[in-house]
C-alpha positions in Angstrom: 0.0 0.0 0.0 2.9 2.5 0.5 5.1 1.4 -2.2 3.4 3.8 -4.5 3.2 6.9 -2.8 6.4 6.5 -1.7 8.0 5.9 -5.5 5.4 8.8 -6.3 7.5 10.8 -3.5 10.8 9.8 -4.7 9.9 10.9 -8.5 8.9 14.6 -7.4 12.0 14.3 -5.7 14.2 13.5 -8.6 12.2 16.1 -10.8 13.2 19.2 -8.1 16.8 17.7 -8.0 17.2 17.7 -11.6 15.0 21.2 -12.3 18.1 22.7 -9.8 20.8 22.7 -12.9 18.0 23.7 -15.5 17.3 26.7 -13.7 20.6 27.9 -13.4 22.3 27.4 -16.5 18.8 28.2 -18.0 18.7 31.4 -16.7 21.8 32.2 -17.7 21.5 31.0 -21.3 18.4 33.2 -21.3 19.9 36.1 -20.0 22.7 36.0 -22.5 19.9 35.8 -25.7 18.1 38.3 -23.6 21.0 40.6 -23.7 22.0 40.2 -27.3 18.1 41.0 -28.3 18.7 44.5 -26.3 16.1 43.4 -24.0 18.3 43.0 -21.0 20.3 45.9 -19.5 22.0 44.5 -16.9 23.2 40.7 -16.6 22.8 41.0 -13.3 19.0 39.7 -13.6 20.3 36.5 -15.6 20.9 35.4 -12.4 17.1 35.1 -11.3 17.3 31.8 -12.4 20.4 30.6 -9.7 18.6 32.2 -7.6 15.5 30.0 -7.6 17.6 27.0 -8.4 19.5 28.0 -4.5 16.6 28.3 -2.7 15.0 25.0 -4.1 18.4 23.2 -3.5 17.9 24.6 0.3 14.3 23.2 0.6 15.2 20.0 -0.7 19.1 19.7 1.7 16.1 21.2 4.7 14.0 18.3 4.4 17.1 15.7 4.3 17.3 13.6 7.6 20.7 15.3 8.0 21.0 18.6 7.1 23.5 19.7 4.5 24.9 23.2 5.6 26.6 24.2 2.2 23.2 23.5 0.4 21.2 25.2 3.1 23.4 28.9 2.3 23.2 29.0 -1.4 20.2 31.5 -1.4 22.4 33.8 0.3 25.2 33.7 -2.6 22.4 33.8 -5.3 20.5 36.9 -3.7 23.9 38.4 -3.9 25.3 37.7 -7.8 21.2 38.7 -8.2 21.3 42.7 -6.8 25.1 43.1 -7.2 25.9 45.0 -10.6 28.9 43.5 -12.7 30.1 44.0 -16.0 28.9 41.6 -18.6 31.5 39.1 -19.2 32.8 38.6 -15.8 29.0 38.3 -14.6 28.2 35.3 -17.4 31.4 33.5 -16.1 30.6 34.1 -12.7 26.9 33.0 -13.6 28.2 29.9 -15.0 30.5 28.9 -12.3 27.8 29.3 -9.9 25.3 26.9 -11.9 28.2 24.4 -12.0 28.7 24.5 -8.2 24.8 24.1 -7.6 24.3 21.1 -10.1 27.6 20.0 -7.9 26.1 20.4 -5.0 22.7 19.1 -5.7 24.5 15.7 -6.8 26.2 15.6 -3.5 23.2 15.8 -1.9 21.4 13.1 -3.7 23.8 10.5 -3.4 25.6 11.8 0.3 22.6 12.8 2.4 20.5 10.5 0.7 17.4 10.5 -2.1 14.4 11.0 -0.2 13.0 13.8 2.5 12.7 13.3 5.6 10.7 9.8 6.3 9.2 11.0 9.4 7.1 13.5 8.0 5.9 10.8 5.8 5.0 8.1 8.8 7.7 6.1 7.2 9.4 4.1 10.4 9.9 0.9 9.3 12.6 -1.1 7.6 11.5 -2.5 4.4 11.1 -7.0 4.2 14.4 -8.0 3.9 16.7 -10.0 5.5 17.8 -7.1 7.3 14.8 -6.5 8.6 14.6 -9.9 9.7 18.0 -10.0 10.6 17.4 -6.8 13.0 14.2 -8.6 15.0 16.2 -11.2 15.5 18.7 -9.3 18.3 15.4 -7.1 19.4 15.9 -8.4 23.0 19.9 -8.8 23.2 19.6 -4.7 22.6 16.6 -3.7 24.1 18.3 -2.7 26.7 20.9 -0.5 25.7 20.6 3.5 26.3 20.0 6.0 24.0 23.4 7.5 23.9 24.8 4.2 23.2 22.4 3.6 20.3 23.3 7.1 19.0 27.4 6.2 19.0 26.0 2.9 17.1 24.4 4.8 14.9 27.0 7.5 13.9 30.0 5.0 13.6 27.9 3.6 10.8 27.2 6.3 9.1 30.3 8.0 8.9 31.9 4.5 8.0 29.6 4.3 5.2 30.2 8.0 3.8 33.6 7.0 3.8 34.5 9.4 6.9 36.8 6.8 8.3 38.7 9.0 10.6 35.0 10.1 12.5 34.0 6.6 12.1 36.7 5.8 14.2 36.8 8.4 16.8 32.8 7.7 17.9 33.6 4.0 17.4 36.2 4.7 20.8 33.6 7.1 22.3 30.9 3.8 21.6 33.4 1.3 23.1 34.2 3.7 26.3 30.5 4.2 27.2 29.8 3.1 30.3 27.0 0.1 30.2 27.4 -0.9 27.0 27.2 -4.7 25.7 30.1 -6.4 25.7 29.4 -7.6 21.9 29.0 -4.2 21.1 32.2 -3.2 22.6 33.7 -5.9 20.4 31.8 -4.7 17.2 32.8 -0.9 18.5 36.4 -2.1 18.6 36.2 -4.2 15.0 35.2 -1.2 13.4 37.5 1.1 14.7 40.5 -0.8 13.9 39.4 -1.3 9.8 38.4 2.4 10.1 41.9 3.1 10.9 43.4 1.1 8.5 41.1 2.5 5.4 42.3 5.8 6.9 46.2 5.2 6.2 45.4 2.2 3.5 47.3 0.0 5.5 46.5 -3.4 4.6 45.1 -6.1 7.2 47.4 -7.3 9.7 48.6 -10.5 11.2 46.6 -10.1 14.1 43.3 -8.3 14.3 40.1 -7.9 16.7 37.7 -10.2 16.6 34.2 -11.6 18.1 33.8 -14.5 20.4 32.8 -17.7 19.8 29.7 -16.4 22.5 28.8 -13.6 19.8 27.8 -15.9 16.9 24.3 -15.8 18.0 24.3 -11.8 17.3 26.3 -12.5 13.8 24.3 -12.0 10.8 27.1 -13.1 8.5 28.6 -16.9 9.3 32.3 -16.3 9.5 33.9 -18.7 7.1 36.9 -21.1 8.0 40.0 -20.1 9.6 42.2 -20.8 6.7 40.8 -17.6 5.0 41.8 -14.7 7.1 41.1 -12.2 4.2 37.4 -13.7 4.7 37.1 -13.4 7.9 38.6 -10.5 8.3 35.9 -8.9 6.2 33.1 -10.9 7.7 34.3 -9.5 11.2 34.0 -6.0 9.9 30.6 -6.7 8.7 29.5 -8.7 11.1 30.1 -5.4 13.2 28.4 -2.5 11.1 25.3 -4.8 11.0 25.3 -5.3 14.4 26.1 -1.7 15.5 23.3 -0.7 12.7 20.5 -3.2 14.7 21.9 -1.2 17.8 21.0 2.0 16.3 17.5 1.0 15.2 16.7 -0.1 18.7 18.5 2.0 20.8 18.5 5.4 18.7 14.6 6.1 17.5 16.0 9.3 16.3 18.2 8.1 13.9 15.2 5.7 12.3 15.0 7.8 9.3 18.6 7.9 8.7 18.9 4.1 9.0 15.9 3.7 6.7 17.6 5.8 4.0 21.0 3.7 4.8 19.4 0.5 4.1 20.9 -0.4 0.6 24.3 -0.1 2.1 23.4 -2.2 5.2 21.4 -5.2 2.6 25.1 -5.5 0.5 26.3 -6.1 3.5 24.5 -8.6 4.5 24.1 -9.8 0.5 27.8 -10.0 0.2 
């Protein structure tokens, strides 16, 4: 029943992203025949379009989960280049540059901070039926229990691993590990991911020795580790093994984050899928 609105949601999404670039280089191209027609005075007002195009990269970065600052000033930059006067040449140029750093910046947005709005205002707060989803009920009651603030250094450490943010991923991996009351399997899984976060970091490869679960965890695995003449393999199955775990933390610990998680889900399924 939700599938529908929701991929109608997503479309008007992709139609605003992709209306960002038209806008600005639009407006431009415009202004430029405008000019040359004598209808234009100042090229100043070619940059109505950017304008537009900045504030409607701000509405859609405002109803991310996580807000994108850079996308959120735009409109300030755009009124600007709009009331400032500037000679003809320079202002197409700077026109132009500025249309190239919004369609920039309207990508980054669609594939950093995610496709969709904000799934809350939508009702949206459940994972979709997959194997993650099953794989997440199934450690409902080891992590019940775990607080809030926990769940939130769960769900950050994932995050930033999966943007690629290895050096944050790291630090609130430590923080995660040092709070007081947490699991000891998350500890563990706190600990995994710090060390590969660390290593992605400096693109050092695996070493001889690394951190591992117990053999008390496997119940909380969602990945079967595979024998222990492949150390490559395990290796990586440890470090999933841990982002899946700390991302069924996060989902039971961290409500807040729900909509986050829910947009991270395709990382989170190759995981698991891998």
């Amino acid at each position: 029943m939700t599938d529908k609105p929701d991929k109608l949601r997503n479309n008007r999404i992709y139609y605003l992203e992709a209306l960002v670039p038209v806008l600005a280089f639009g407006s431009t191209l415009s202004g430029i025949a405008l000019w040359e027609a004598g209808i234009l005075s100042e090229i100043q007002y070619a940059a109505a379009g950017s304008f537009l195009a900045s504030c409607l990269l701000a509405y859609l970065a405002w109803y991310r989960p996580r807000k994108d600052i850079v996308s959120l000033t735009t409109p300030l930059y755009g009124f600007i280049f709009l009331v400032t006067p500037i000679d003809y040449y320079q202002g197409i140029l700077l026109q132009l540059f500025y249309a190239a750093g919004l369609t920039t910046l309207v990508i980054r947005l669609h594939f950093r901070f995610g496709a969709g709005a904000d799934d809350r205002s939508h009702g949206r707060k459940e994972l979709a039926a997959t194997p993650l989803r099953t794989y997440v009920e199934s450690t409902r009651d080891v992590l019940a229990g775990l607080e809030p603030a926990g769940g939130r250094n769960a769900s950050m450490a994932f995050l930033y691993f999966a943007e690629g943010e290895y050096r944050k991923a790291a630090d609130v991996s430590h923080a995660g590990a040092c709070h007081e009351g947490t699991p000891e399997p998350l500890v563990r899984a706190f600990g995994i991911l710090r060390q590969h976060a660390e290593l992605l970091e400096k693109n050092l490869p695996r070493p001889v020795t690394y951190q591992k679960f117990l053999p008390a965890d496997a119940a909380l695995m969602a990945k079967p580790l595979p024998a222990a003449d492949q150390p490559d393999r395990e290796f990586d199955t440890m470090m999933d093994n841990a982002l899946l775990l700390l991302y069924s933390a996060a989902w039971h610990a961290s409500e807040a984050d729900r909509p986050i998680l829910i947009a991270s889900q395709p990382f989170a399924n190759k995981l698991l899928e891998a």
